[in-house]
PDB file with SEQRES, HELIX, SHEET and CRYST1 records, atoms N, CA, C and O in Angstrom:
SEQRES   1 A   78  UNK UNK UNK UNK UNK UNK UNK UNK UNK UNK UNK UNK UNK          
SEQRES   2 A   78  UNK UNK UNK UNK UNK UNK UNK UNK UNK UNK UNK UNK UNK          
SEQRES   3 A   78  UNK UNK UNK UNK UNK UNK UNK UNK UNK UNK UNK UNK UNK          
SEQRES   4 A   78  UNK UNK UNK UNK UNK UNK UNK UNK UNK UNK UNK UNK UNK          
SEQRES   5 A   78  UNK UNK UNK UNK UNK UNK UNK UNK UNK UNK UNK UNK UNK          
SEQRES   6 A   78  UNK UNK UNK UNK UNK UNK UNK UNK UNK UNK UNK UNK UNK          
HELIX    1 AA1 UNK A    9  UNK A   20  1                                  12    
HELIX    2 AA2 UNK A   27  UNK A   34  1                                   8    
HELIX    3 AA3 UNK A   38  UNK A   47  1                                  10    
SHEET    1 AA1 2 UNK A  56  UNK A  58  0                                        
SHEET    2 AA1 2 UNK A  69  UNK A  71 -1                                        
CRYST1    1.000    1.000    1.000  90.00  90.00  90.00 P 1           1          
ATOM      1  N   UNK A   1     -55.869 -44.033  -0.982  1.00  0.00           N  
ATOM      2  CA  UNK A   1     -54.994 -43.366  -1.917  1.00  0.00           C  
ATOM      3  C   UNK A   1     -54.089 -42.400  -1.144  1.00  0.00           C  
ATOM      4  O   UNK A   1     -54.610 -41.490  -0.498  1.00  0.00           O  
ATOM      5  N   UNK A   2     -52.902 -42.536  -1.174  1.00  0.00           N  
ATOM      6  CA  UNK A   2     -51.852 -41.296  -0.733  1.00  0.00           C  
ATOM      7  C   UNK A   2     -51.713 -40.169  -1.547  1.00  0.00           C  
ATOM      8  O   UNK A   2     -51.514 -40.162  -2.762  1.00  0.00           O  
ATOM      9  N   UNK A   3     -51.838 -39.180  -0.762  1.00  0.00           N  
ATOM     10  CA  UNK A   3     -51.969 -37.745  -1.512  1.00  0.00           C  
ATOM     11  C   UNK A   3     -50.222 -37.621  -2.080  1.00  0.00           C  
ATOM     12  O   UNK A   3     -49.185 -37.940  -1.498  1.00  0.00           O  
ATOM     13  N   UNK A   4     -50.467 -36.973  -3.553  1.00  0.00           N  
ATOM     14  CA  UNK A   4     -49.090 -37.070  -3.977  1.00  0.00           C  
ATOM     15  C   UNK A   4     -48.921 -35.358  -4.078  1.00  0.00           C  
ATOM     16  O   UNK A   4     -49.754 -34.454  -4.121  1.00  0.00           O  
ATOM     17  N   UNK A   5     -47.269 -35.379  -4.094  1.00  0.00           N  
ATOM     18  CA  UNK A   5     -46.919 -34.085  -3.685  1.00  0.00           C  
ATOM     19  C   UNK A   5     -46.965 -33.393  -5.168  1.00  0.00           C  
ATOM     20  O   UNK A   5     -46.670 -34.025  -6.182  1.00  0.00           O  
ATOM     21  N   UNK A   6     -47.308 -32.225  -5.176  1.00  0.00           N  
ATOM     22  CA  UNK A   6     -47.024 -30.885  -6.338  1.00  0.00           C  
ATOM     23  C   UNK A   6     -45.455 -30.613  -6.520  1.00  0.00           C  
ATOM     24  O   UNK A   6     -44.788 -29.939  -5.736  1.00  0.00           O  
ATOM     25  N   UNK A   7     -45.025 -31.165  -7.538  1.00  0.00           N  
ATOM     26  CA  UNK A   7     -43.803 -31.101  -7.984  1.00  0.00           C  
ATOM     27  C   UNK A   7     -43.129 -30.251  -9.028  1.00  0.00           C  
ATOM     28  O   UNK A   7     -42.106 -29.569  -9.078  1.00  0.00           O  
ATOM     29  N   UNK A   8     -44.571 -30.713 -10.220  1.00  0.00           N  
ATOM     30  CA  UNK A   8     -43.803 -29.969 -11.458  1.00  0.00           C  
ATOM     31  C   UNK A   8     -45.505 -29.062 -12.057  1.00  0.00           C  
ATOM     32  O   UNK A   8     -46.635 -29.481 -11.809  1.00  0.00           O  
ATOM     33  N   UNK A   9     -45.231 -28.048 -12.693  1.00  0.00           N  
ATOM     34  CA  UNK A   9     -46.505 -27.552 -13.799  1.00  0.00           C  
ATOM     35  C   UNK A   9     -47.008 -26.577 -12.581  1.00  0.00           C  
ATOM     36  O   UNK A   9     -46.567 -26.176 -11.504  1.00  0.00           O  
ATOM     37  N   UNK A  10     -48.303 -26.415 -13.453  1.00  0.00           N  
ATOM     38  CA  UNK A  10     -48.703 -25.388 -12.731  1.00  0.00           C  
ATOM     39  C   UNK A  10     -49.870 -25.627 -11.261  1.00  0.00           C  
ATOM     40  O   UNK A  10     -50.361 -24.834 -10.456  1.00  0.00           O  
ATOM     41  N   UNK A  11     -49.925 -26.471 -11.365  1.00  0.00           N  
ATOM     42  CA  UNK A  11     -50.001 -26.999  -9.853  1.00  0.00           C  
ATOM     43  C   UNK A  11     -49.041 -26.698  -8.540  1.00  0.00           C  
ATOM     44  O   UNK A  11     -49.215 -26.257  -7.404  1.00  0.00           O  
ATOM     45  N   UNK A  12     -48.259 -27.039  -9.095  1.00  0.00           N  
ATOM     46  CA  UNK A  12     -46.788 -26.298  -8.121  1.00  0.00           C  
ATOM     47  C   UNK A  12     -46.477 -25.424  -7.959  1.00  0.00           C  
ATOM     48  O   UNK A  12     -45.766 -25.140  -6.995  1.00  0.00           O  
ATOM     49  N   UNK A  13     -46.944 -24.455  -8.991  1.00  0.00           N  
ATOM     50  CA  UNK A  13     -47.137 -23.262  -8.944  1.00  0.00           C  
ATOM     51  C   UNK A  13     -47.944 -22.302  -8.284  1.00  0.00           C  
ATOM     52  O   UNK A  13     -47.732 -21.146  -7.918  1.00  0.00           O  
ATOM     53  N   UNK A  14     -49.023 -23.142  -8.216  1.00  0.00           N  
ATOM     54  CA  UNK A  14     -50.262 -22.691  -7.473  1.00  0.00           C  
ATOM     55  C   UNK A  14     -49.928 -23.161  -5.950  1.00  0.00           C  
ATOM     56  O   UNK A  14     -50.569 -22.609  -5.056  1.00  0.00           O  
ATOM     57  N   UNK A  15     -49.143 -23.962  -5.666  1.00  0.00           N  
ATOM     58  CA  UNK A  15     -48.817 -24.344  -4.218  1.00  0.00           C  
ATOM     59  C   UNK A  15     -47.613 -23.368  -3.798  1.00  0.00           C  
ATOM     60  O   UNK A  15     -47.446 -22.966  -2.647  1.00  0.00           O  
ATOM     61  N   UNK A  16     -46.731 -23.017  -4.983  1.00  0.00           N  
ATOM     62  CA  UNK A  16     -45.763 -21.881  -4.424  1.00  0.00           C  
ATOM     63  C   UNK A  16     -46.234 -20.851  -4.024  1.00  0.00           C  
ATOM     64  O   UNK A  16     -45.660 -20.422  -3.023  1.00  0.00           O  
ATOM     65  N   UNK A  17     -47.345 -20.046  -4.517  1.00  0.00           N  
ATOM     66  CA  UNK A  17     -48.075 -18.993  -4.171  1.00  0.00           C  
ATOM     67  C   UNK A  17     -48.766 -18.801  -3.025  1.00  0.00           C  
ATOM     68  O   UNK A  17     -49.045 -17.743  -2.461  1.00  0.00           O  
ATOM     69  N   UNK A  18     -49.044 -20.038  -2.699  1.00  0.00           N  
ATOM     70  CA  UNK A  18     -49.518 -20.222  -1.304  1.00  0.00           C  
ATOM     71  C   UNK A  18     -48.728 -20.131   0.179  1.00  0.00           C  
ATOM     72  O   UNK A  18     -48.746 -19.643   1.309  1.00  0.00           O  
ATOM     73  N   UNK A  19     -47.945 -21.098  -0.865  1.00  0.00           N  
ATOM     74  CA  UNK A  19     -46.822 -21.187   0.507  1.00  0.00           C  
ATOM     75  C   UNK A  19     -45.819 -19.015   0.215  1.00  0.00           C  
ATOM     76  O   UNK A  19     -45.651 -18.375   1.253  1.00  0.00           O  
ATOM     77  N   UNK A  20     -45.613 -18.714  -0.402  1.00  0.00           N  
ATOM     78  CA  UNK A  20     -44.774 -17.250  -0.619  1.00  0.00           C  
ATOM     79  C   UNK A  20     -46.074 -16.532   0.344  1.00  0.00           C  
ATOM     80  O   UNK A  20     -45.823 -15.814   1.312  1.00  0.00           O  
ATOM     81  N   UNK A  21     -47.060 -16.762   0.031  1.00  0.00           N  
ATOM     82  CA  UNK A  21     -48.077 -15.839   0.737  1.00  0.00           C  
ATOM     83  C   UNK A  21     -47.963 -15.611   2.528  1.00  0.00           C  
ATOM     84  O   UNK A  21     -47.851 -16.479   3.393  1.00  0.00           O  
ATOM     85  N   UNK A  22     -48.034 -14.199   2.665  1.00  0.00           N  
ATOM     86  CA  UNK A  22     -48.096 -14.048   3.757  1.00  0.00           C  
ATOM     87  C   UNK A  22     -48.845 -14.101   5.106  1.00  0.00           C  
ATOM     88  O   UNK A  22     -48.516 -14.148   6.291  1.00  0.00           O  
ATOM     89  N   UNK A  23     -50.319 -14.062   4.207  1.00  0.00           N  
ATOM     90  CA  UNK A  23     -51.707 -14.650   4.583  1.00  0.00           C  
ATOM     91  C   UNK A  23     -52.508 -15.364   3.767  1.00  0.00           C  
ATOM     92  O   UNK A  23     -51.943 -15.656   2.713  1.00  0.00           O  
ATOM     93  N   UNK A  24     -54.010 -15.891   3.902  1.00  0.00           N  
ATOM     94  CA  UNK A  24     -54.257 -16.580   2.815  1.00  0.00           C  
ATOM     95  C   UNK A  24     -55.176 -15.580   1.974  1.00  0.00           C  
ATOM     96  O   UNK A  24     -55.934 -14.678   2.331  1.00  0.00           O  
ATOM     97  N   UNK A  25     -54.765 -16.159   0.530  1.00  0.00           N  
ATOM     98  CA  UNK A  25     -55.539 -15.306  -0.558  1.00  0.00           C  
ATOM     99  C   UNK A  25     -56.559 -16.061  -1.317  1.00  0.00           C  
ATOM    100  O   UNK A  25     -57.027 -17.141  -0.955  1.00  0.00           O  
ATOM    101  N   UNK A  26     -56.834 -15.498  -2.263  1.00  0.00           N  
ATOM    102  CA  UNK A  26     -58.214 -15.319  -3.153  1.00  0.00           C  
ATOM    103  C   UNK A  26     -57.538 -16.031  -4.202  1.00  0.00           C  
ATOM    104  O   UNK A  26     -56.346 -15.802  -4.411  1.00  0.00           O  
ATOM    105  N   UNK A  27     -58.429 -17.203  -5.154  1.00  0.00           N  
ATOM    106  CA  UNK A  27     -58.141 -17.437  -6.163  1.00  0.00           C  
ATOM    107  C   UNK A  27     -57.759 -16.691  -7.648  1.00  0.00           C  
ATOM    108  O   UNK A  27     -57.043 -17.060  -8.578  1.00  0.00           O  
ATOM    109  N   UNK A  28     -58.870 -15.028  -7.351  1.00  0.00           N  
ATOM    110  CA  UNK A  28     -58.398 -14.106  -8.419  1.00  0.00           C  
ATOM    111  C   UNK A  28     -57.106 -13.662  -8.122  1.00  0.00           C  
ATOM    112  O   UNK A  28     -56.270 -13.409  -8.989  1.00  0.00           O  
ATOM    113  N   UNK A  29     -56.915 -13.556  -6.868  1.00  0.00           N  
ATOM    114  CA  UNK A  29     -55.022 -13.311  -6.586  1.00  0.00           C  
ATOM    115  C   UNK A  29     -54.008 -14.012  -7.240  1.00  0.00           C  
ATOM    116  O   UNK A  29     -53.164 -13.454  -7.941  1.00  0.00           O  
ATOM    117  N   UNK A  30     -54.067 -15.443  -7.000  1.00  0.00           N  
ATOM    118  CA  UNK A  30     -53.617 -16.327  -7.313  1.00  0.00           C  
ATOM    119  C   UNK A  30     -53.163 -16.239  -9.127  1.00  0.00           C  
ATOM    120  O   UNK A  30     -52.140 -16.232  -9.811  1.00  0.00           O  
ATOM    121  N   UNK A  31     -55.040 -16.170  -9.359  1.00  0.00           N  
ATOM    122  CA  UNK A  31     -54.940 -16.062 -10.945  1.00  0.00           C  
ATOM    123  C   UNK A  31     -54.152 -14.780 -11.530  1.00  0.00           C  
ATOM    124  O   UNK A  31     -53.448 -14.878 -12.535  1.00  0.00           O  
ATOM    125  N   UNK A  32     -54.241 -14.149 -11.162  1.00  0.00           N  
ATOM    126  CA  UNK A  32     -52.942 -12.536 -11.287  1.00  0.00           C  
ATOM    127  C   UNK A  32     -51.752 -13.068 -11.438  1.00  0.00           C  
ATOM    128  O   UNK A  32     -51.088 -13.423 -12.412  1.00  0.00           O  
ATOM    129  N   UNK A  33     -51.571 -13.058 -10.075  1.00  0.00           N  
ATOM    130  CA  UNK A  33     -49.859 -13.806 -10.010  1.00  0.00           C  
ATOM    131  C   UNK A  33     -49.575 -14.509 -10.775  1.00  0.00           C  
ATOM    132  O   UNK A  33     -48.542 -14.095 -11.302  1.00  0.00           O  
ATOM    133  N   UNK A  34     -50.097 -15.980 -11.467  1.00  0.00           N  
ATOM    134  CA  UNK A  34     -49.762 -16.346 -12.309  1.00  0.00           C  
ATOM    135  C   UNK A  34     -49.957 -16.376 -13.818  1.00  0.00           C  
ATOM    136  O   UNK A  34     -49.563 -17.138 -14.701  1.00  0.00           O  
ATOM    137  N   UNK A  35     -50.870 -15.030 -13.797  1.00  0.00           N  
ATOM    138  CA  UNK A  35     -51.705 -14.942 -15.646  1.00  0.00           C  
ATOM    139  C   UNK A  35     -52.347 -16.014 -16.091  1.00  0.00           C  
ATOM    140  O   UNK A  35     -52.239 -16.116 -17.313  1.00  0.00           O  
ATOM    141  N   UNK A  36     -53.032 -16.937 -15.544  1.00  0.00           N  
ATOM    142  CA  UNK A  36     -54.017 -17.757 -15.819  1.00  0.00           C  
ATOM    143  C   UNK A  36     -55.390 -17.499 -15.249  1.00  0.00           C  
ATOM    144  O   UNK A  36     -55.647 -16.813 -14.260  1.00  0.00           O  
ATOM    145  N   UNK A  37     -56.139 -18.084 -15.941  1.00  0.00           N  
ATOM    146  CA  UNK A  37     -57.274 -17.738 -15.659  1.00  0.00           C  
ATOM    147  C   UNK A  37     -58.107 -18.628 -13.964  1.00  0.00           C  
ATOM    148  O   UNK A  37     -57.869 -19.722 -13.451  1.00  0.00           O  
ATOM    149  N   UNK A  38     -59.106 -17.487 -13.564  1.00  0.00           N  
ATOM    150  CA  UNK A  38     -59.065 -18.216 -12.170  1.00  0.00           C  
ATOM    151  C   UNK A  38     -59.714 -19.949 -12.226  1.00  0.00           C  
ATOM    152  O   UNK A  38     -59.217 -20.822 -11.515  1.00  0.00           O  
ATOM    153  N   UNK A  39     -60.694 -20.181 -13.036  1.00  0.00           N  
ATOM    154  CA  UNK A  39     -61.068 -21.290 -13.358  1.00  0.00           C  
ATOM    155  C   UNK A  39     -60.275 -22.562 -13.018  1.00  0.00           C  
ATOM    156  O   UNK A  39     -60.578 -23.585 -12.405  1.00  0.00           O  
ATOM    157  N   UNK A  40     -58.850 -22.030 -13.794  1.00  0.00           N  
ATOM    158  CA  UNK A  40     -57.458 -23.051 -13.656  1.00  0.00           C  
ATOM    159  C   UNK A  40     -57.007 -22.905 -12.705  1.00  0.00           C  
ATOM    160  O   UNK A  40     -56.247 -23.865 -12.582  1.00  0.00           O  
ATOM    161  N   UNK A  41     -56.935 -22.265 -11.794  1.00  0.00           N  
ATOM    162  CA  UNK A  41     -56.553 -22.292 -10.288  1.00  0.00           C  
ATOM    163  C   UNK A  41     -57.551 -23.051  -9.163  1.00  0.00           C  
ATOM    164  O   UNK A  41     -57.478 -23.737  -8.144  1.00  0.00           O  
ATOM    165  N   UNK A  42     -58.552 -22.432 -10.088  1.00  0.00           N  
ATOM    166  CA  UNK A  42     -59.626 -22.859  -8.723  1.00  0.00           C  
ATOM    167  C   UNK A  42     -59.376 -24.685  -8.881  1.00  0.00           C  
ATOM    168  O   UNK A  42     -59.127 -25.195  -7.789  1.00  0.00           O  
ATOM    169  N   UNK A  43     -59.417 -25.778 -10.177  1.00  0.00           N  
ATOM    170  CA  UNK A  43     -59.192 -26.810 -10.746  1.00  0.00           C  
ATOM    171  C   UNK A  43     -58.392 -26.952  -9.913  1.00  0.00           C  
ATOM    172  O   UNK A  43     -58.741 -27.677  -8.982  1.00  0.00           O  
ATOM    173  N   UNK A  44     -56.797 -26.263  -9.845  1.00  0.00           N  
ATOM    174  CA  UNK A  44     -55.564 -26.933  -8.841  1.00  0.00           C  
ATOM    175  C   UNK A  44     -55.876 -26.699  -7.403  1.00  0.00           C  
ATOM    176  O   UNK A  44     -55.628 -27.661  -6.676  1.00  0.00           O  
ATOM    177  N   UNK A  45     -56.427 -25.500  -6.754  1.00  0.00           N  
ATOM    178  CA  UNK A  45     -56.552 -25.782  -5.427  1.00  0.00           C  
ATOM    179  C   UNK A  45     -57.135 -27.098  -4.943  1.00  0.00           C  
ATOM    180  O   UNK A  45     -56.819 -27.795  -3.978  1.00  0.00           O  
ATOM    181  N   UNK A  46     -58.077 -27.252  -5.877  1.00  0.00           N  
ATOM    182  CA  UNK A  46     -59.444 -28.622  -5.079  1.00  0.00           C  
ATOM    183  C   UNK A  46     -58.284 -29.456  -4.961  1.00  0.00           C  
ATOM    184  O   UNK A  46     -57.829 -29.877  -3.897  1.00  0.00           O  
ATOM    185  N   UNK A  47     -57.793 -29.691  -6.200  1.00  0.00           N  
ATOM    186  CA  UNK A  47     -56.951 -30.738  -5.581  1.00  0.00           C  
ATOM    187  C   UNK A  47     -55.908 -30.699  -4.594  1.00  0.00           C  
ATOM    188  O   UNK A  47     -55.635 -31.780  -4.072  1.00  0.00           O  
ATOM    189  N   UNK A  48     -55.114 -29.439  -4.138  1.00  0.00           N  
ATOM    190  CA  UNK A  48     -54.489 -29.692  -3.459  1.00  0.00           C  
ATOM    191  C   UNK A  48     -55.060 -29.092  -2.240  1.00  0.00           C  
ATOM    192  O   UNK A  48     -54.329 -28.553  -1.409  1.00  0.00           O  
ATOM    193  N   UNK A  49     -56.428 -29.170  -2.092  1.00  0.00           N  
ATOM    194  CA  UNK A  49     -57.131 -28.957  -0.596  1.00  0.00           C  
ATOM    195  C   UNK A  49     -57.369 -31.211  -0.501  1.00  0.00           C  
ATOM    196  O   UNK A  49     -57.144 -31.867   0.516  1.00  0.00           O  
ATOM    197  N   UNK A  50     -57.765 -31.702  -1.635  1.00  0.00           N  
ATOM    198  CA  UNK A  50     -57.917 -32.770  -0.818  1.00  0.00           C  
ATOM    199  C   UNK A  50     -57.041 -33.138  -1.205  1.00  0.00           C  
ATOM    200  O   UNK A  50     -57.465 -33.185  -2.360  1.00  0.00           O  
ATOM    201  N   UNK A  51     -55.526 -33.684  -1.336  1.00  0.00           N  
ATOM    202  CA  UNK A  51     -54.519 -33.614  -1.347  1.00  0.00           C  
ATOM    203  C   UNK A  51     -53.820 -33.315   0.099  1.00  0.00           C  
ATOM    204  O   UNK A  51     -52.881 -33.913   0.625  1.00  0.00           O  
ATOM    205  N   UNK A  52     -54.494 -32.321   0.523  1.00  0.00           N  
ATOM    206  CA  UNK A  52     -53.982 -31.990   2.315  1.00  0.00           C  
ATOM    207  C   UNK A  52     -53.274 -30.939   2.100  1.00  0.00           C  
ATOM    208  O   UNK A  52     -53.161 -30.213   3.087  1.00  0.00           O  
ATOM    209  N   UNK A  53     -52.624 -30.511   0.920  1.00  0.00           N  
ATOM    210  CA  UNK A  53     -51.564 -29.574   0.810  1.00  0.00           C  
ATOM    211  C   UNK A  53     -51.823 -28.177   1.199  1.00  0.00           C  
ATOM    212  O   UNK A  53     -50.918 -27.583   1.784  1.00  0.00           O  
ATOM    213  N   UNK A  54     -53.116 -27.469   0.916  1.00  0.00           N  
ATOM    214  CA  UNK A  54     -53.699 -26.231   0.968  1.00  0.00           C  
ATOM    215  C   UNK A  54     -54.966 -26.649   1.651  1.00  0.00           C  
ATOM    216  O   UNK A  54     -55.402 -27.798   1.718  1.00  0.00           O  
ATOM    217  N   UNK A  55     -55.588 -25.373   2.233  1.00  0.00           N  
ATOM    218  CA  UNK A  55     -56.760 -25.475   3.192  1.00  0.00           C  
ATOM    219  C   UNK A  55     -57.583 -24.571   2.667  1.00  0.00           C  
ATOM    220  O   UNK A  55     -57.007 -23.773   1.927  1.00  0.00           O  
ATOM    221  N   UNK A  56     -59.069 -24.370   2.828  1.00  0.00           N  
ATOM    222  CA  UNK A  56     -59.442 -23.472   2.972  1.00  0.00           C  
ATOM    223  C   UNK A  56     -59.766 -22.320   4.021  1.00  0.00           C  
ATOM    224  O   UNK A  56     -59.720 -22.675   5.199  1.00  0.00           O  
ATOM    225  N   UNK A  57     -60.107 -20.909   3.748  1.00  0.00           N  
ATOM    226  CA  UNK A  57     -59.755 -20.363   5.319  1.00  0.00           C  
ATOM    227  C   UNK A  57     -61.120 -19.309   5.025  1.00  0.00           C  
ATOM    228  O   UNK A  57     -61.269 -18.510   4.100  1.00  0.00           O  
ATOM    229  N   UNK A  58     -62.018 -19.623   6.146  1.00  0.00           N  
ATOM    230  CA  UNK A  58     -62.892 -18.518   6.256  1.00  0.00           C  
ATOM    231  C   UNK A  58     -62.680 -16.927   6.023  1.00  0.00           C  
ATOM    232  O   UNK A  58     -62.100 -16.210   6.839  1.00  0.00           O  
ATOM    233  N   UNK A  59     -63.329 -16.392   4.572  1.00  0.00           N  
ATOM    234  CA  UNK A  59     -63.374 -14.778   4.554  1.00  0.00           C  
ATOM    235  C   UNK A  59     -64.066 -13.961   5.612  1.00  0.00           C  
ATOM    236  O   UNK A  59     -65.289 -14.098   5.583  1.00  0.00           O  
ATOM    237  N   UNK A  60     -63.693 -13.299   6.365  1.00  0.00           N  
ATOM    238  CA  UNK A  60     -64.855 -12.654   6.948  1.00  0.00           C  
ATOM    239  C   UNK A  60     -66.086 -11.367   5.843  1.00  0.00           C  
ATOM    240  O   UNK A  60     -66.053 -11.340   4.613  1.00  0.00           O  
ATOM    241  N   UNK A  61     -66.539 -10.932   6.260  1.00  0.00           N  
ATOM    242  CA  UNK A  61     -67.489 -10.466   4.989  1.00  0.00           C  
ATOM    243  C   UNK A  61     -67.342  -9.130   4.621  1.00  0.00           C  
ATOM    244  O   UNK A  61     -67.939  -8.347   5.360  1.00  0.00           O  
ATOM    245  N   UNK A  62     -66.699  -8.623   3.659  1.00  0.00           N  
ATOM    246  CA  UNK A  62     -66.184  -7.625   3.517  1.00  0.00           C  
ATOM    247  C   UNK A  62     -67.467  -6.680   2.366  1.00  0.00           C  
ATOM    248  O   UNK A  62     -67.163  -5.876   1.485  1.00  0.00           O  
ATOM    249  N   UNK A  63     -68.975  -7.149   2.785  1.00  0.00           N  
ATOM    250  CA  UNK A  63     -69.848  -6.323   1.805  1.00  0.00           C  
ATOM    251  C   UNK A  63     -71.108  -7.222   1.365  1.00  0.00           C  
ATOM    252  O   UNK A  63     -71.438  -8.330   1.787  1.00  0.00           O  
ATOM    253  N   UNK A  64     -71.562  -6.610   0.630  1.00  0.00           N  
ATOM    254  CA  UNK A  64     -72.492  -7.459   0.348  1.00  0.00           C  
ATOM    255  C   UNK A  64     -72.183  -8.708  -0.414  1.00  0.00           C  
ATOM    256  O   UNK A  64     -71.034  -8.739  -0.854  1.00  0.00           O  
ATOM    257  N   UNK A  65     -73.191 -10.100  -0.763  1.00  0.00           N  
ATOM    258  CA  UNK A  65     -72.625 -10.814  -1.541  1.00  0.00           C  
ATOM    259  C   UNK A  65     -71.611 -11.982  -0.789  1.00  0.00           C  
ATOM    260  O   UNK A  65     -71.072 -11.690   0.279  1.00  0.00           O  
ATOM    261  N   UNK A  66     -71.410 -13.215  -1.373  1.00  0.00           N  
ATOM    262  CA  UNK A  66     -71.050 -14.393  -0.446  1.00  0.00           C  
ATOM    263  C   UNK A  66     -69.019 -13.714  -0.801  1.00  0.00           C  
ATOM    264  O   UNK A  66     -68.462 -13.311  -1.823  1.00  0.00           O  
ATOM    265  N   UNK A  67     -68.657 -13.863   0.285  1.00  0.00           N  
ATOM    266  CA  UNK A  67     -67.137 -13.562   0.539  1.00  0.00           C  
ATOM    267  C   UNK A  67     -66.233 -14.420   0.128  1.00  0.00           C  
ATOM    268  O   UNK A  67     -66.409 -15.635   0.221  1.00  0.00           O  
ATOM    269  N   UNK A  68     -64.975 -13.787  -0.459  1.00  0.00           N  
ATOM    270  CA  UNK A  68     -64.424 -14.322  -1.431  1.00  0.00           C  
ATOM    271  C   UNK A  68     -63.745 -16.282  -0.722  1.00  0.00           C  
ATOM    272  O   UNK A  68     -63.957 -16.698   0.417  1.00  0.00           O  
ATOM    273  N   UNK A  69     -63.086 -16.945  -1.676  1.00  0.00           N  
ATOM    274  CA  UNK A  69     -62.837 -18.339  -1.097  1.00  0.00           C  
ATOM    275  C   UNK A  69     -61.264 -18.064  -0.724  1.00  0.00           C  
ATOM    276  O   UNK A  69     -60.588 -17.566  -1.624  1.00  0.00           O  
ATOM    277  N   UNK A  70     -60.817 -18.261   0.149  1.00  0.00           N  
ATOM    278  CA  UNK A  70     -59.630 -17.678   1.009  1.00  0.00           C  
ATOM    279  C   UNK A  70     -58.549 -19.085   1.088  1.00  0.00           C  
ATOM    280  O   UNK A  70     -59.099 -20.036   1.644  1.00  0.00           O  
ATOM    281  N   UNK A  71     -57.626 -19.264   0.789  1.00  0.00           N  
ATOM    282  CA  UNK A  71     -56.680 -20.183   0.979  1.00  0.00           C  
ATOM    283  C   UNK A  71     -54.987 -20.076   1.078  1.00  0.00           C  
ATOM    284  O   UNK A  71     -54.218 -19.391   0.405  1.00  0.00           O  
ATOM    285  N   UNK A  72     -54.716 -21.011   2.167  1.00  0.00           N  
ATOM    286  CA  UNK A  72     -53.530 -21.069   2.211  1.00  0.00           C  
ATOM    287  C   UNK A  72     -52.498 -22.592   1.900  1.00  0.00           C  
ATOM    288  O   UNK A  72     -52.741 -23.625   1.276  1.00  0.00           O  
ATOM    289  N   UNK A  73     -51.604 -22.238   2.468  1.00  0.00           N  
ATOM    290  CA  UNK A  73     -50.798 -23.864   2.247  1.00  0.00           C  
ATOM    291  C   UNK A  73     -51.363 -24.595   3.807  1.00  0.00           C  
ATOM    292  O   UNK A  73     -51.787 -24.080   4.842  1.00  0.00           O  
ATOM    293  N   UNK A  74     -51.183 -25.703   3.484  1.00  0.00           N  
ATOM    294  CA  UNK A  74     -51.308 -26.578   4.957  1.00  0.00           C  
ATOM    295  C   UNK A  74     -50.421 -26.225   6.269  1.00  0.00           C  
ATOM    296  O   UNK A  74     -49.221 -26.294   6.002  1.00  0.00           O  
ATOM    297  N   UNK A  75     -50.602 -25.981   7.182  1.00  0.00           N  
ATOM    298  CA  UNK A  75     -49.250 -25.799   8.031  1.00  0.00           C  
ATOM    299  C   UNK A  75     -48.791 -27.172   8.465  1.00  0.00           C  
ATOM    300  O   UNK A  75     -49.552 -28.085   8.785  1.00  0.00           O  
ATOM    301  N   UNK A  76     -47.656 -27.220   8.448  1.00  0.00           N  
ATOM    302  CA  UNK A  76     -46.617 -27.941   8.983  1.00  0.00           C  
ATOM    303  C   UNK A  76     -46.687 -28.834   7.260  1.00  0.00           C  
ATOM    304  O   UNK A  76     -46.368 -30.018   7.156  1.00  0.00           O  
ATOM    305  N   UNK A  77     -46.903 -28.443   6.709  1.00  0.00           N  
ATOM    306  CA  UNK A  77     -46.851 -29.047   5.211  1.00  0.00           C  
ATOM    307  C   UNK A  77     -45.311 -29.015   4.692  1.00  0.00           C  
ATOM    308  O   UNK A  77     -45.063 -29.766   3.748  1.00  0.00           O  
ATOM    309  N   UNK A  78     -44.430 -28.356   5.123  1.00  0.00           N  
ATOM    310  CA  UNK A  78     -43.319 -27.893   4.856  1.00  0.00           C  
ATOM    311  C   UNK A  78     -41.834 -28.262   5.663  1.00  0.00           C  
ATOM    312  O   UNK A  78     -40.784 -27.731   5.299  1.00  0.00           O  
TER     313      UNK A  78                                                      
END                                                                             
C-alpha cells in the first residue's frame, strides 16, 4: 500500500502543526492548537506515523510517571 498524502480535514491539520513546530510536541499541544480533543489527534498521528509523514521522538523524563509521546513531521518529508 502507498502511503497517501494529508491534504484536506483535520488530518492536515494535524500535519501542519507539526510541520509549523519548531521542535517536536505533545499530542495535548497539538490538541490546544487545534480545540479538539487529544483522542482525535492521537487517531491522526498513528496514521500519519505509519503513513511516514510524522515520527515519533523520544521524551526525555521530565518527573515522575511515563513521559509525554513527542512528535514531529518526517524530515525531508517536505
Amino acid at each position: 500500500m502507498t502511503p497517501q498524502p494529508a491534504r484536506t480535514g483535520r488530518r492536515a491539520r494535524v500535519l501542519a502543526a507539526l510541520r509549523d513546530a519548531r521542535k517536536p510536541i505533545s499530542i495535548a499541544e497539538i490538541a490546544e492548537q487545534l480545540g479538539v480533543h487529544p483522542n482525535t489527534v492521537r487517531f491522526h498521528l498513528e496514521a500519519l506515523v505509519a503513513d511516514g509523514q510524522a515520527e515519533r521522538v523520544e521524551a526525555g523524563p521530565t518527573g515522575p510517571g511515563r513521559p509525554a509521546q513527542m512528535f514531529r513531521a518526517h524530515r525531508g518529508m517536505d
